[in-house]
C-alpha positions as CSV (number, residue, x, y, z in Angstrom):
1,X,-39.2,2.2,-50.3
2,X,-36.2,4.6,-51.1
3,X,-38.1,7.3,-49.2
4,X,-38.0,5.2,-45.9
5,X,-35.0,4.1,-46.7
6,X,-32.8,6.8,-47.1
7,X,-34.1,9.0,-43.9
8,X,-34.0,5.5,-42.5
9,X,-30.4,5.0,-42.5
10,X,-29.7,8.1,-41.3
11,X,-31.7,7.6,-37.8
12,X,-30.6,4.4,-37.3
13,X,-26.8,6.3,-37.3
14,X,-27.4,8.4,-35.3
15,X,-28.9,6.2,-32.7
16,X,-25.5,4.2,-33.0
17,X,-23.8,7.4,-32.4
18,X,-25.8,8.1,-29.8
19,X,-24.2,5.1,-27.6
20,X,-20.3,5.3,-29.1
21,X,-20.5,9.0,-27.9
22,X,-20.8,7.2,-24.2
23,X,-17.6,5.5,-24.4
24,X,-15.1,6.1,-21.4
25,X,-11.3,5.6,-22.1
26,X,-9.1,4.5,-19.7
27,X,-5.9,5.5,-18.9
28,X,-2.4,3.4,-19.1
29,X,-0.9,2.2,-15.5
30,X,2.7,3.4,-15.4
31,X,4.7,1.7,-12.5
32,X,8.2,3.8,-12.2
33,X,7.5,5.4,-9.3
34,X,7.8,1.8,-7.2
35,X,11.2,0.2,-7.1
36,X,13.0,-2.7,-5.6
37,X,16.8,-2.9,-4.4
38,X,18.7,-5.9,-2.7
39,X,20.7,-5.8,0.4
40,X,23.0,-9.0,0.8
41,X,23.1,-10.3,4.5
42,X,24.4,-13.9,5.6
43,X,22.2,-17.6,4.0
44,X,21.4,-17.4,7.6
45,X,19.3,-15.3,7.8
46,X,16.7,-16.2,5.1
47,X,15.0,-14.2,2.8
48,X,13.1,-11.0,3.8
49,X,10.9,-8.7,2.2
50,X,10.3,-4.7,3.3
51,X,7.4,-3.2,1.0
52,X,6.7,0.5,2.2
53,X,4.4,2.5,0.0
54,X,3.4,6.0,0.0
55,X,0.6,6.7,1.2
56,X,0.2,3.8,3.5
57,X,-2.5,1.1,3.8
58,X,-2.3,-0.4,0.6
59,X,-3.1,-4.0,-0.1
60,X,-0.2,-6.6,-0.9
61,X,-0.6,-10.3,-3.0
62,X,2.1,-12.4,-3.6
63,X,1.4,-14.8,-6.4
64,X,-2.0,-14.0,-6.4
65,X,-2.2,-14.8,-2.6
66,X,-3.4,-12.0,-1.0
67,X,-1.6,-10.8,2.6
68,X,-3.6,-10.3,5.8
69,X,-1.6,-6.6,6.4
70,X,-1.5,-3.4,4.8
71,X,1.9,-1.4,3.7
72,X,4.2,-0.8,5.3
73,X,4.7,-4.3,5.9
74,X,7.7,-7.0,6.5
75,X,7.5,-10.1,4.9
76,X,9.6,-13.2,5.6
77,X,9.8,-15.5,2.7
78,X,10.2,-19.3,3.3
79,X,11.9,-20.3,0.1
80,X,14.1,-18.0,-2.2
81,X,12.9,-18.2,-6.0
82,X,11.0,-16.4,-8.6
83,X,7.7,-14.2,-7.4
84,X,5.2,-11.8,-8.3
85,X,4.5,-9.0,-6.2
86,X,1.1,-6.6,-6.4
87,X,0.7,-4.0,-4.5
88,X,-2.8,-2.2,-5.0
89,X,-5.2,0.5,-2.9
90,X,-8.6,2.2,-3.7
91,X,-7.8,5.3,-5.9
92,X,-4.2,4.7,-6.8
93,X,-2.7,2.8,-9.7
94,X,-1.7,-1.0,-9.0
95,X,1.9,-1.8,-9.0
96,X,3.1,-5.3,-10.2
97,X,6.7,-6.2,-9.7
98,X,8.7,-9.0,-10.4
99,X,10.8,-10.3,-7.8
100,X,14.0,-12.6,-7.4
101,X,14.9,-13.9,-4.0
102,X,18.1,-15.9,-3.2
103,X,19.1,-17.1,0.4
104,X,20.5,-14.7,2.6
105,X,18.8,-11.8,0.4
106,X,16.6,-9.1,1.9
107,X,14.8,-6.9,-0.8
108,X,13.6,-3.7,-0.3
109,X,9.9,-2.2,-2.0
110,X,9.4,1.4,-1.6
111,X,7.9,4.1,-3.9
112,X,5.2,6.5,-4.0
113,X,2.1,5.3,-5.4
114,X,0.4,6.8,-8.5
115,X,-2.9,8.8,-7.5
116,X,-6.0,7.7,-10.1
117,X,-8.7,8.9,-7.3
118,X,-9.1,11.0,-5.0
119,X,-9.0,10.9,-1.1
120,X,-12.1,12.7,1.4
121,X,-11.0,13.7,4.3
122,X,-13.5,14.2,7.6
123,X,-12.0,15.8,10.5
124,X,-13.3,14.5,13.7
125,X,-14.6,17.7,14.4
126,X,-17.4,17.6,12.2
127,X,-18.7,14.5,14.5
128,X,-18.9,12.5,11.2
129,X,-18.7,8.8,12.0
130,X,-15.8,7.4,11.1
131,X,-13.7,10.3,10.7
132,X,-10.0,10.3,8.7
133,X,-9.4,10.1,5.4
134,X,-10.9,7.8,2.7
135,X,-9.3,6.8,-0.8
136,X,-11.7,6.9,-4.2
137,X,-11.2,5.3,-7.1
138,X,-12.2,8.3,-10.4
139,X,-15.4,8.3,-11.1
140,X,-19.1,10.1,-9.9
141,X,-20.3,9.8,-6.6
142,X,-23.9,10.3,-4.9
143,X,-23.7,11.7,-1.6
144,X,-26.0,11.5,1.6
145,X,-25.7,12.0,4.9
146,X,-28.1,10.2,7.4
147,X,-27.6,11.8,11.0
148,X,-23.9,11.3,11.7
149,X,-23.3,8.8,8.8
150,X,-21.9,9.6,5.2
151,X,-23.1,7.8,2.7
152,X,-20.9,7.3,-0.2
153,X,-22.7,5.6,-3.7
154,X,-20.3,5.5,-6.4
155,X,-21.9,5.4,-9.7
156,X,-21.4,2.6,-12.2
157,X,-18.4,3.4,-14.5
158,X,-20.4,2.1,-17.4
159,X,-23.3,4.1,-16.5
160,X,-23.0,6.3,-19.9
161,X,-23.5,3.4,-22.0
162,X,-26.6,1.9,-20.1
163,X,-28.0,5.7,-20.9
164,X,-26.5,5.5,-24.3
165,X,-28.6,2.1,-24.9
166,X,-31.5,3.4,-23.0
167,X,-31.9,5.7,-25.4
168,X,-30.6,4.3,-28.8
169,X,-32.6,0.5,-28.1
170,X,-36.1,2.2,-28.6
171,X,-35.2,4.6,-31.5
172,X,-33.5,1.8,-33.5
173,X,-36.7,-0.6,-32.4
174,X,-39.2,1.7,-33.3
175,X,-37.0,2.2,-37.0
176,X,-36.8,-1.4,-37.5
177,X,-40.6,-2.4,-36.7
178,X,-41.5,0.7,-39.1
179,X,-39.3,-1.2,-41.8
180,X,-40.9,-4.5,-41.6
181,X,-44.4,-3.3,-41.5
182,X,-43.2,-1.0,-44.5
183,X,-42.0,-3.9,-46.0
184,X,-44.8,-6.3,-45.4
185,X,-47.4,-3.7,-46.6
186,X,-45.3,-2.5,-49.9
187,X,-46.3,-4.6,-53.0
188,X,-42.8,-4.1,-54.0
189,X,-41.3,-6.6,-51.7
190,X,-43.6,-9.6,-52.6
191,X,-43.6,-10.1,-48.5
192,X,-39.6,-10.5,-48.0
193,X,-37.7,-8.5,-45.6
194,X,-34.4,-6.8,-46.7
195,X,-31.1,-7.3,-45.7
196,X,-31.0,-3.9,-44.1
197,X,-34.0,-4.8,-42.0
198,X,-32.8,-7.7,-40.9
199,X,-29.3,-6.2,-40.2
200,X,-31.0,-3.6,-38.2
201,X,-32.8,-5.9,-36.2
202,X,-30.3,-8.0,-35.5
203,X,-27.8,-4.7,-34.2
204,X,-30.8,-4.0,-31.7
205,X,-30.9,-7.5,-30.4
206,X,-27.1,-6.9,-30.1
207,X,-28.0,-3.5,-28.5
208,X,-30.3,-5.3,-25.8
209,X,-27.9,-8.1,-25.0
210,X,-25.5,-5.9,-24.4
211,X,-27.8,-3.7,-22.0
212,X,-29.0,-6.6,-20.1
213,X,-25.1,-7.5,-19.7
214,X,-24.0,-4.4,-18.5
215,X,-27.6,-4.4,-16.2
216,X,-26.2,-7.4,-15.0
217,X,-22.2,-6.3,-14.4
218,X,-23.5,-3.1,-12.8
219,X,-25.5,-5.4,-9.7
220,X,-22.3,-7.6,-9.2
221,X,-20.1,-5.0,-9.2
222,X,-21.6,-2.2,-6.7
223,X,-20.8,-5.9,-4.1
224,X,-17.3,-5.9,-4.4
225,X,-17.1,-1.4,-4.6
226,X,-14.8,-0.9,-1.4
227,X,-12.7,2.1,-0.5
228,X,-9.6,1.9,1.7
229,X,-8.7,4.2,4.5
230,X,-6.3,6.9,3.6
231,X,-4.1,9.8,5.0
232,X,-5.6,13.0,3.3
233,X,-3.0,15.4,5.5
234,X,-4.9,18.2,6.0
235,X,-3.2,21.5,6.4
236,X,-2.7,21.1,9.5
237,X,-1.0,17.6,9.9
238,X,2.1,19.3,9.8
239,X,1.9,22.2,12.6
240,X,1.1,19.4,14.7
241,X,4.3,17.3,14.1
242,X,6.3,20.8,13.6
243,X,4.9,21.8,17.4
244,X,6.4,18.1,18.7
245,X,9.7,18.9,17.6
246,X,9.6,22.6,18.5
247,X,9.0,21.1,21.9
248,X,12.2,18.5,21.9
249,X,14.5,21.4,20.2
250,X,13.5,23.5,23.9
251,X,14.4,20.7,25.9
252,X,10.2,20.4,27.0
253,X,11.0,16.4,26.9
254,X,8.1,16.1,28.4
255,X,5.8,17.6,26.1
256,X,7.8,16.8,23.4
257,X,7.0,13.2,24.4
258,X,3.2,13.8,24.4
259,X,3.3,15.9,21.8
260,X,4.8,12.3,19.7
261,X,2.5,10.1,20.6
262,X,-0.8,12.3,20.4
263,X,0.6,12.4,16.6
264,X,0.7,8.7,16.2
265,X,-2.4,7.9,17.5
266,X,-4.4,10.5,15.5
267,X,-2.5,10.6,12.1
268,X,-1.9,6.8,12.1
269,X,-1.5,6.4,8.1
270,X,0.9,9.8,8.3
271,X,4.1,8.7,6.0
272,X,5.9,11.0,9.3
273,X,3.5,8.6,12.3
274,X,7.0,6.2,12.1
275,X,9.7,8.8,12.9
276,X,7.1,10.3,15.7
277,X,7.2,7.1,17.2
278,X,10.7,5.9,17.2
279,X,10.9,9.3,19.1
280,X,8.3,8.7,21.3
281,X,10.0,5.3,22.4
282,X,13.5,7.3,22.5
283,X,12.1,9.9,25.1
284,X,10.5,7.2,26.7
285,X,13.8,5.8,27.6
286,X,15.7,8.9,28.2
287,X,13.3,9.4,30.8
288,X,13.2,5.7,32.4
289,X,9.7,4.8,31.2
290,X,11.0,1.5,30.0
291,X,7.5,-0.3,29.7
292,X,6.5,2.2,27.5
293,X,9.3,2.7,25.7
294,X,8.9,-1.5,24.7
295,X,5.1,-0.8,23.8
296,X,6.3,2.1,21.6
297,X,9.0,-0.1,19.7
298,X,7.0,-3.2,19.8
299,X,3.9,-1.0,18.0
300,X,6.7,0.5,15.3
301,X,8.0,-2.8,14.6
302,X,4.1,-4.3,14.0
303,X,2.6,-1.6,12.3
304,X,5.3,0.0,10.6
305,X,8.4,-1.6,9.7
306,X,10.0,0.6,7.5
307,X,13.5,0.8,6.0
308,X,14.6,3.5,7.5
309,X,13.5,2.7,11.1
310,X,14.4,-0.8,11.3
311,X,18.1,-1.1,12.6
312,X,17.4,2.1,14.9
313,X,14.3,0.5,16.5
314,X,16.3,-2.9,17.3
315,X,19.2,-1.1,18.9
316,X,17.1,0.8,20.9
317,X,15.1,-2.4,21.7
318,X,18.9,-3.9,22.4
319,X,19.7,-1.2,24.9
320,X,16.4,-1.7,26.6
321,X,17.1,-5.5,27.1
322,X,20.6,-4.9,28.5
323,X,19.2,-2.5,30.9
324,X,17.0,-4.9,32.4
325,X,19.7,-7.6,32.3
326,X,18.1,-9.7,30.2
327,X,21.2,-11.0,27.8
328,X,20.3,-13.5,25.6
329,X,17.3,-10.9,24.7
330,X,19.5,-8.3,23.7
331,X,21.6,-10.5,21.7
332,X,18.6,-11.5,19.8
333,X,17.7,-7.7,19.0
334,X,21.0,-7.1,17.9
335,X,20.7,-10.1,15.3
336,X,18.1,-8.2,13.8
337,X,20.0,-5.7,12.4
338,X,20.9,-5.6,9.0
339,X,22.5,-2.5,8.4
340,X,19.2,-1.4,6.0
341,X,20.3,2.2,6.0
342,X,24.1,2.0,6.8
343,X,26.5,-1.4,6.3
344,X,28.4,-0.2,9.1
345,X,25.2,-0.9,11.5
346,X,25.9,-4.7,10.7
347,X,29.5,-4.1,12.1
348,X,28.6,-2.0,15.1
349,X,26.0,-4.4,16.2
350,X,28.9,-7.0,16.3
351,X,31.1,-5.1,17.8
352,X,28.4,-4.3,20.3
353,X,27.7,-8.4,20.8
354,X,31.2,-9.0,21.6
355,X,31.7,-6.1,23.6
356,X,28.6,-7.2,25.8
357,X,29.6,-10.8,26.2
358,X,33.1,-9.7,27.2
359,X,31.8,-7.3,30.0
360,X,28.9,-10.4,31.4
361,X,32.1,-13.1,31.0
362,X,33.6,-10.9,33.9
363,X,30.8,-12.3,35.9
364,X,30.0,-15.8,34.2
365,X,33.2,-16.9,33.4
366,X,32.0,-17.5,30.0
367,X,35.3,-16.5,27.8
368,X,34.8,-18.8,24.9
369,X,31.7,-17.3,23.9
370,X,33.1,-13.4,24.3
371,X,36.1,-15.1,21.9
372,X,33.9,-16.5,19.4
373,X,32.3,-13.3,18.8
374,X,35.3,-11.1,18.2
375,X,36.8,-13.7,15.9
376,X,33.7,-13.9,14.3
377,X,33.7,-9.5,13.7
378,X,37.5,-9.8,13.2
379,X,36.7,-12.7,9.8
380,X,33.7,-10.3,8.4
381,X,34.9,-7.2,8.5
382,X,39.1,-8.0,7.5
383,X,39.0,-4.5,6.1
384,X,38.1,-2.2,8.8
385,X,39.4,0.3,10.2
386,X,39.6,-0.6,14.1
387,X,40.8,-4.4,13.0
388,X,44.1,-3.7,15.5
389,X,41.5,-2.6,18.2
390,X,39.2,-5.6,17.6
391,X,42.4,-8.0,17.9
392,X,43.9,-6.6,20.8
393,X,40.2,-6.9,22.7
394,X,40.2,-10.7,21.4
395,X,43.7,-11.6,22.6
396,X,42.6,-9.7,26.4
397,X,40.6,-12.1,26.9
398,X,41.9,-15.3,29.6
């Protein structure tokens, strides 16, 4: 019995090594590249969220409610109060944030996401369908292509310790039916089966529930395996957006123009797609194209309401509404400001709301309301600067 035993013991080891050499570690999530700040605006005007990520396209749930859009996206929050934002995409690290909301608040989420993947980029002209880029969480992948189709099969994460167990579930069964017909046949055991046998039989009964398990986790979770769409930026992404401001530098407004919106439409996750718009809708009205100047803005304020673009897209919107003589329109895009780059947007776009309803109470008569709005700039803004100027336009009026 100690003959078996001893070389026994040291099989059955190994075959546990054998599956603890397949473990995978995984890493910690660190967050500090996403952050949140508050900009203060009037109870008004309720309480609004701006979450922009980098790259864009990533998924957002608040309070465990998933939204139907992807980053960037602007969120407008019914009641102010305690939430919990995650913010999460295929191949990069998810990002949960707690967030405080009060009336009149408007927070701001931007940050560069953490890169755990990788992203595959296809350029259209390789005729693969659908072309762009595409986000991967780490991990092995099987590759095929059938015709003009890529195939993508990711392989289970836990895939070393099936083939750890594959291996280690025979070797310790064989060991422990050698030990109990050892023991059964030996006249030294009287027909009992030791503690070590039956320890070792019940670790491979362990060994097999655990590879059925994992069998069983493996089917369930190649159904929910998704990637997202992502920008890869080739090489080139830049020469092309570099050539469309070469263009507006020369004063080709034209091409410039062209130039913009051939950008946006094939780089649509492109973190510079925003600005090329905004500038497409500028040259748009520059040049009198005033339809599509409103389809540019109106796309920019959908699909990407960033930050940085916000105020300037709503003047511009603003100036278009003016120029068609549609008022009350205007007025409503200049409410939409709120002065997310600068504070002294919020005072120019009253100072633009007064001027307007001064100049249209020339031809409606309508003094009151052009009074209203000065006083109205002259109480929120005591301390500025052109307070004399603002009073003197307020006592003009008749």
């Amino acid at each position: 019995m100690t003959f078996l035993t001893a070389p026994g013991r040291i099989l059955f080891i190994t075959s546990i090594l054998l599956t603890a050499l397949c473990i995978n570690l995984s890493s910690q999530e660190n967050f500090d590249a996403v952050h949140s700040r508050i900009v203060r605006v009037n109870p008004e005007k309720g309480q609004k969220i701006f979450i922009s990520t980098r790259p864009f396209g990533a998924r957002i749930s608040i309070n465990g409610e998933e939204l139907t859009g992807r980053t960037p996206q602007f969120i407008d929050l019914p009641l102010p109060g305690n939430s919990t934002v995650e913010i999460y995409m295929t191949g990069f690290e998810r990002v949960v944030l707690p967030l405080e909301t009060s009336p009149g608040s408007i927070t701001i989420i931007e940050g560069l996401l953490k890169k755990t993947g990788g992203i595959i980029f296809f350029p259209e002209e390789t005729g693969l369908q659908p072309p762009g880029g595409y986000s991967f969480e780490p991990g092995l992948y099987e590759l095929g292509r059938y015709e003009n189709q890529m195939d993508f099969t990711p392989v289970y994460p836990n895939q070393n310790w099936i083939d750890g167990l594959n291996i280690a579930i025979p070797i310790v069964t064989v060991f422990t039916g050698g030990m109990m017909i050892a023991e059964a046949l030996s006249p030294r055991s009287n027909g009992r089966i030791s503690p070590f046998t039956i320890t070792a039989l019940a670790i491979d009964l362990l060994m097999a529930g655990a590879d059925i398990g994992l069998h069983v986790h493996r089917a369930k979770w190649r159904k929910t395996w998704e990637t997202d769409p992502a920008e890869a930026t080739p090489l080139w992404v830049e020469d092309d957006y570099q050539l469309a401001e070469s263009s507006l530098a020369s004063g080709e407004l034209l091409q410039a123009r062209y130039l913009f919106n051939r950008f946006a439409m094939i780089y649509p996750l492109n973190e510079q797609t925003p600005e090329a718009l905004y500038r497409s809708a500028r040259l748009a009205y520059m040049q009198g194209d005033f339809e599509a100047c409103f389809g540019r803005l109106k796309l920019l304020r959908k699909d990407y309401p960033i930050p940085g673009l916000w105020d300037r897209g709503w003047r511009l919107a603003a100036d278009l509404y003016f120029k068609a003589n549609q008022l009350e329109e205007g007025l409503a895009a200049l409410e939409m400001i709120y002065g997310l780059e600068d504070p002294v947007d919020l005072e120019s776009a009253a100072f633009r709301k007064a001027s307007v309803l001064t100049d249209s109470a020339v031809e409606t008569g309508d003094t009151k309301r052009a009074v209203d709005a000065w006083n109205l700039l002259i109480k929120t803004w005591p301390e500025s600067v052109l307070i004399d100027e603002y009073r003197a336009l307020r006592d003009s009026q008749p």
